[in-house]
N, C-alpha and C positions, 0 to 999 in steps of 0.2 A: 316466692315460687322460683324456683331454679328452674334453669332451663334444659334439662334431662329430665323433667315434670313429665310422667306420660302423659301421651296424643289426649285433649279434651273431646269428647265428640261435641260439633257443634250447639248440640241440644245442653248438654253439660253445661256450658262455658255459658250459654243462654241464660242458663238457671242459677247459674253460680254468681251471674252479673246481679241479676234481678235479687238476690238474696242479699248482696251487695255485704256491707263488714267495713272497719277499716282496713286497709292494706299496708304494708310497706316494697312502693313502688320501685324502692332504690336498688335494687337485685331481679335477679330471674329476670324471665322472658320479657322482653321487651312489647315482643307482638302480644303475647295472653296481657299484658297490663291495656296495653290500648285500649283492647276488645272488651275488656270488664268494667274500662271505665267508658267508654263508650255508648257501650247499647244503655244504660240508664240513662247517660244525658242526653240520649237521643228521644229517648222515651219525653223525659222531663220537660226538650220543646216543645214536643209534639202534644204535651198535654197541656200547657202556655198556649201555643195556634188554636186551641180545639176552643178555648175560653172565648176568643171572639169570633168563632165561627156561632158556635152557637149562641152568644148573645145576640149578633145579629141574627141570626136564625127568626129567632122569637122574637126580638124587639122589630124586625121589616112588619110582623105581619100588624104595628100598630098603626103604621102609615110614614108619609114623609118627612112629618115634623119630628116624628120621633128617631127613624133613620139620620136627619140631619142632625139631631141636640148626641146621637150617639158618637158620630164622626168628629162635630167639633170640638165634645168631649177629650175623648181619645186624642186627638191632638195634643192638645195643653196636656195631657197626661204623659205625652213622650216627656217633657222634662222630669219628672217622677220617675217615669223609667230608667231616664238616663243617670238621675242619682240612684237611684235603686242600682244600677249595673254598676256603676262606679264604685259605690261604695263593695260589692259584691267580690269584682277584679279585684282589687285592695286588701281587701281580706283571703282569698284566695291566693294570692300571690307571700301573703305572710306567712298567715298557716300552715300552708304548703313546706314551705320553709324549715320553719319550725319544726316541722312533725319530720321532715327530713334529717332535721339534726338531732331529731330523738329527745326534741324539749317540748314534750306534750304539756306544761305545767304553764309557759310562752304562751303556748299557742291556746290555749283555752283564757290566758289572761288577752290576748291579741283579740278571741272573741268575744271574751265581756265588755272591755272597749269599744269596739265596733258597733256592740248592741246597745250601747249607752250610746253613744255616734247616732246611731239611725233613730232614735226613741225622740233629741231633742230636735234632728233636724224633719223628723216626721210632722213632731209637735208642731214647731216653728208654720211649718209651708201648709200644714192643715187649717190652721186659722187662719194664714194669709189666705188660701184659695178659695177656703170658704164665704168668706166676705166679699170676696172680690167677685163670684160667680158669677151675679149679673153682667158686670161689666167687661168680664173677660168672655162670655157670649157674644157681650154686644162687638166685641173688638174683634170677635172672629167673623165676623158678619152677619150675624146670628137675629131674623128678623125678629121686632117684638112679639107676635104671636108663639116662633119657635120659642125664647126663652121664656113667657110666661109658662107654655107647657113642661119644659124640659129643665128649668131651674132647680126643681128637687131633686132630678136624677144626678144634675153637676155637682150638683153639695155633697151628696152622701157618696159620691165618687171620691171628690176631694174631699170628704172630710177620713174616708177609706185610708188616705195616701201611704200614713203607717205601714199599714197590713202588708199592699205595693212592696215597700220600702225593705220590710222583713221578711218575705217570704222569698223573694232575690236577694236577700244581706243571706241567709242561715243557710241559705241552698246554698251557697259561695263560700260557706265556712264547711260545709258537710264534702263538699270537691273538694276545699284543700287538705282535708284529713284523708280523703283517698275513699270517702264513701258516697258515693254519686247514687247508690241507690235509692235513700234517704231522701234525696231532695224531690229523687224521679216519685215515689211515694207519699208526697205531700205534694203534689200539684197534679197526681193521678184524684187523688179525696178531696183536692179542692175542684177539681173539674168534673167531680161524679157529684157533689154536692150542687152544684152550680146548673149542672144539667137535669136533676131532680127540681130544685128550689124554681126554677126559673118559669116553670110554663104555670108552677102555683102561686105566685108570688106575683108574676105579671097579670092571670085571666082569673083565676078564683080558684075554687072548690066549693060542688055546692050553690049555697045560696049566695055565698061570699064572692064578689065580683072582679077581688083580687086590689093590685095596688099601681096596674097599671107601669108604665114605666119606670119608674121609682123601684119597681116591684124587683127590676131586674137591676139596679144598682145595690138594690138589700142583697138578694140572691148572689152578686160575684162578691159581694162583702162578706156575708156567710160561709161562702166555699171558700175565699182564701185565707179567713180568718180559722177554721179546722186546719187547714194545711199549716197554719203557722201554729194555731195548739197540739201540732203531730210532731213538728219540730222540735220544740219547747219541752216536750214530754222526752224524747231523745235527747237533747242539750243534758238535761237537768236529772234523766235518768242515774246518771253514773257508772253506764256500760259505755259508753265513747269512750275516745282517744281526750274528743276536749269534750273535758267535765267543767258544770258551771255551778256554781251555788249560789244563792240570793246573798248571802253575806258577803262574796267577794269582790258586789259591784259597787265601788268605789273607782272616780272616775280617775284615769292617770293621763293626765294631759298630755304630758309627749308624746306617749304614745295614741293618743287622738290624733294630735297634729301629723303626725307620722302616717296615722292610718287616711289623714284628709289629702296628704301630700300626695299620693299616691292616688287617691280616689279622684282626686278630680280632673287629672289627664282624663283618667280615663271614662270621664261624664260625657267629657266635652266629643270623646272618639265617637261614641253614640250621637250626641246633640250635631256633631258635625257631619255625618252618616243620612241622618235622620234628613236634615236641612238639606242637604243638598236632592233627597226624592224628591223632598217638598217641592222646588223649584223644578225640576225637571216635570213633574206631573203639571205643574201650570204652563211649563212653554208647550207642555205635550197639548193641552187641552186651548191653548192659544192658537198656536198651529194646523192642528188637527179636528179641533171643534169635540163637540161631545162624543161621537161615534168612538173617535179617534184616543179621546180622554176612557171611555170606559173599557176599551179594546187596552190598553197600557194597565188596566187598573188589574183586568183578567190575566194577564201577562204577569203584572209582579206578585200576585197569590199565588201564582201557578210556582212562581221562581222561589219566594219565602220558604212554601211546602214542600218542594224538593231537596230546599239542602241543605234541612234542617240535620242531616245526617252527617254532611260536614261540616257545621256546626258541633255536632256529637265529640268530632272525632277532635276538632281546632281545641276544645274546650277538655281534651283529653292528655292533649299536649302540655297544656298553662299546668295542671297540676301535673307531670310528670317532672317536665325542668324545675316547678318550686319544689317540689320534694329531692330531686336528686343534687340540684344545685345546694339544699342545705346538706345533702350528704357528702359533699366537697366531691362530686363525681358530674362536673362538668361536661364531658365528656359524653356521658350515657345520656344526660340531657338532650343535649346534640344529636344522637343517635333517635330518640325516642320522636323529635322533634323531626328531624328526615325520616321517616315512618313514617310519620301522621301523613308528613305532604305526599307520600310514594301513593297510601291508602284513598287518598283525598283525589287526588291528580284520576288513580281509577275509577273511585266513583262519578266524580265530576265527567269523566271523561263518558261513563257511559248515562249519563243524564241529556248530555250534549247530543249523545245519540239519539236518544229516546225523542226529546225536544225533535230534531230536524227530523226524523221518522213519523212521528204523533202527534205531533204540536196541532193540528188540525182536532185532533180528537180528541185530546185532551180541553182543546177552550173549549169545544163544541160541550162540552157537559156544564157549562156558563152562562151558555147562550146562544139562540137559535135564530140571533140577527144574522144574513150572511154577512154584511159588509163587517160589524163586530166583529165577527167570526176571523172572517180575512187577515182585518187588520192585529184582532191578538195572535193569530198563530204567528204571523210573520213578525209582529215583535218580540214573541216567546223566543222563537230561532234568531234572532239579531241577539238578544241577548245572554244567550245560553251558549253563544259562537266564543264567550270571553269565559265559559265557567272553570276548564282548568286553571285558567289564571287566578280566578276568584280562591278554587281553592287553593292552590298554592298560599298567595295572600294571606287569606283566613286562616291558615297553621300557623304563619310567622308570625303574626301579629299577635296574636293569641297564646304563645312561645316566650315573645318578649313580655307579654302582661301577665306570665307566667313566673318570670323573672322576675316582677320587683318592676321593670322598664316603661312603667307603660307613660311615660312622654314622649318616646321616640314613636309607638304606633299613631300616638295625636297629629304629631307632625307631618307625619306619613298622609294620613287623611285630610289634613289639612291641605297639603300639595295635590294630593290625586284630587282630592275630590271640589273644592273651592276655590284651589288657584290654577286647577287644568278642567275637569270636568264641566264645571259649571261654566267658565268663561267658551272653553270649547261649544257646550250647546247654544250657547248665546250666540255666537259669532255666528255657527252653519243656521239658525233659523234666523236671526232678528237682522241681521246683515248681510248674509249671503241669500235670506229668503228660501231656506230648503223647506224640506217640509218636515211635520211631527216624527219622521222616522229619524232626522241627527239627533233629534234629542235621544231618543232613544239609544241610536248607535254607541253614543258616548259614555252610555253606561258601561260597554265588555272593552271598552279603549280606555276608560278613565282606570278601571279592574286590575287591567294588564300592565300601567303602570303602576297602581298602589303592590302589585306584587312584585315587580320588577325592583323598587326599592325596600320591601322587606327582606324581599332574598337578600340582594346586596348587604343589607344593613347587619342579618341574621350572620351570614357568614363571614362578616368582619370580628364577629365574637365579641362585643363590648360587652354583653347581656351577662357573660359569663363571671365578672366581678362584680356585677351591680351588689349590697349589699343592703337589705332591708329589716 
């Protein structure tokens, strides 16, 4: 699309996203590419968040034991995740590539490796976790009454991991071909599935009394395993960019290795992301006590579902740089990538607003404790005080893992967040005795430096010769 393109009306440019296609990002409008790839992976979050909204939806009303075996579930499961993204980045950042340089033949070979990649390390971690379920309960602290009840829901979770594993591996190959709508369309049918299966599958129909909690590990194994047969049906159709056929998958090791070299920076960006909430929710709830611990908890749903939009937009970026970067048009990368943060910096900036205006009324639909109440809005507003920075952040980093780069945003994370955040919370409560709000503060101060050295790092240009 060039950019003498007549004006889209915004309803157009809506409908044109959502109908989604492959593109070639490397020309035309810089802003209509954003926006098209954008609102589907905005979408595509938001139907990811909607998945444990309502599984706990339905799984609260079985009781505590069952709220607890879902939580320390989902735990252990962030590491699934975090190789599910890993591998995702990785592949995205190839393909991207590829399809930039007009070697669509690559880059569907780039994808059948990949899918051979996630097939034996799904294998792999699905029988380890399986077996190990009990014990990995027990190691979460998980009393033996919770794990007697809740042991079948962990198995069929983790014996799931696959599904996990491909439905963030294939979404992460359909961005780097430039069709983001695709991915947002299989986690819309796996989240329509899931919200259908779940209240049958957990209570009955009928005479049939249902399968209880279990009920609702079957049900997100059902929806996200459609989402991954809608995938698969597009892979394998032979109207994409990357065409796949059953006789081509023979594995090619190098380029495994190549696609692991890459993936596993960016596992650990996640795993080290993730770990550092972990610890901050415990000095929160150390400090602050439970009031204090659930008022945080309201605060970080509030902040996930917000900006989820700049997410949209960071994840709009990685494929623009891999695609323009293989079209030797460094340059327009650059450009696409200061956009995102210009777009980013705005929205964030009036989310910031919203927060210190609303924050009050916004937790208040959470919960109609006042002291709860008090204390989540005031840490919605402490933390939302840092969200230009965050997004800024979140384009660069996401820019670089665009590129091929992604060791340098590990790094990044590792410094912001494990060898300054964390030690900073630690010092203002366990030694200086403050109270549960430094934990918190350190979140929008820990932000503002992880973006302070991406910028840096972004506009020193190393990203622009990386070669994958």
């Amino acid at each position: 699309m060039s950019e003498n393109t007549k004006p889209h009306s915004i309803w157009k440019v809506f409908l044109e996203a959502l109908r989604g296609g492959e593109r070639d990002y490397t020309s035309g409008s810089i802003r209509l590419a954003i926006v098209l790839l954008a609102i589907p992976m905005i979408l595509e979050l938001s139907m990811e968040s909607l998945f444990a909204v309502v599984d706990m939806y339905f799984v609260g009303k079985l009781g505590e034991h069952a709220i607890a075996v879902v939580g320390y579930t989902e735990a252990m499961l962030t590491i699934i995740y975090s190789m599910a993204i890993g591998l995702s980045t990785a592949a995205t950042a190839v393909i991207s590539r590829r399809v930039g340089e007009k070697s669509e033949a690559e880059a569907s070979e780039t994808a059948v490796q990949s899918l051979i990649l996630a097939a034996l390390i799904s294998a792999l971690l699905s029988v380890i976790a399986v077996l190990s379920a009990r014990h990995l309960l027990s190691f979460m602290g998980a009393s033996p009454e919770v794990i007697e009840k809740g042991l079948g829901f962990t198995q069929i979770m983790f014996g799931s991991s696959g599904v996990i594993i491909f439905i963030f591996l294939i979404n992460g190959i359909f961005r780097g071909a430039g069709n983001a709508s695709i991915a947002m369309r299989s986690l819309w049918l796996a989240s329509l599935a899931n919200i259908i299966l779940d209240p049958l599958l957990i209570y009955g129909i009928g005479t049939w009394t249902g399968w209880g909690l279990e009920g609702a590990a079957i049900a997100t194994c059902i929806g996200r395993s459609l989402g991954v047969i809608y995938q698969c049906t597009v892979l394998f159709g032979g109207k994409s960019v990357i065409r796949l056929s059953v006789k081509n998958f023979l594995p090619d090791r190098k380029l495994m290795i190549h696609l692991l070299e890459l993936a596993w920076p960016a596992t650990f960006q996640f795993i080290i992301a993730s770990g550092s909430w972990i610890i901050l929710t415990k000095l929160v709830a150390e400090t602050g006590g439970t009031t204090a611990s659930a008022a945080y908890q309201i605060a970080i749903r509030n902040v996930v579902f917000f900006i989820l939009p700049a997410w949209g937009l960071s994840n709009a970026a990685a494929t623009l740089v891999g695609q323009n970067l293989g079209a030797k048009n460094p340059e327009r990368a650059a450009q696409s990538t200061w956009m995102c943060v210009k777009y980013n910096i705005f929205f964030m900036a009036l989310v910031t607003l919203i927060f210190l205006l609303f924050a009050d009324f916004i937790c208040g639909l959470f919960t109609t404790d006042p002291e709860v109440l008090s204390k989540a809005a005031l840490s919605l507003r402490i933390i939302g005080s840092g969200f230009i920075f965050y997004g800024i952040g979140m384009v660069m980093m996401q820019a670089l893992n665009g590129a091929g780069d992604t060791k340098t945003p590990t790094y990044i994370n590792l410094v912001g967040f494990w060898l300054f955040q964390i030690p900073l919370a630690v010092f203002l409560t366990q030694v200086l005795k403050w109270n549960y709000l430094a934990a918190v503060a350190a979140v929008p101060i820990a932000e503002t430096l992880v973006a302070i050295l991406a910028w840096w790092y972004f506009r020193k240009g190393n990203w622009k010769t990386i070669e994958v």
